[in-house]
N, C-alpha and C positions, 0 to 999 in steps of 0.2 A: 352792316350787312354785306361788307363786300369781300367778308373774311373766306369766301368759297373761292375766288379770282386764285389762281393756281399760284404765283409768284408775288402779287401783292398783300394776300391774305395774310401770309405769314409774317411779314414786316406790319402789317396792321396789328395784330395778335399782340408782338413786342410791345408795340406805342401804347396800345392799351392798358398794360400792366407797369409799363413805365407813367403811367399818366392817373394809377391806382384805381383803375373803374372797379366797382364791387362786382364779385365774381362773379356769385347767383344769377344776375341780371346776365352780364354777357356772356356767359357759357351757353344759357339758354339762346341768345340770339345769335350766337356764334354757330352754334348746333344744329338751330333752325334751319341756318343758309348751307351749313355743309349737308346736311342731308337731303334739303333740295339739290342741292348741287347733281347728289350722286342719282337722286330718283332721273332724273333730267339725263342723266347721261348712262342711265341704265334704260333706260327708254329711249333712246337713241339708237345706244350697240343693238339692245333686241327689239328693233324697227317698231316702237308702239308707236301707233298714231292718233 
């Protein structure tokens, strides 16, 4: 879940597919945390509270 972390996500990502995780599964959790990610930090820029 910590594939959203701006610099370490990306090197998590690598490990991942170097370490053969089945895709289906991680795409999805992968997907999960980036789009939290962005909701979080679209609610930010436009001040929702």
């Amino acid at each position: 879940m910590l594939s959203w972390v701006p610099v370490i996500g990306d090197q998590l990502t690598v490990i991942a597919a170097v370490m053969r995780e089945r895709f289906v599964p991680f795409l999805l959790v992968v997907a999960a945390a980036k789009v939290g990610r962005y909701i979080v930090v679209a609610g930010i820029t436009l001040g929702w509270s």
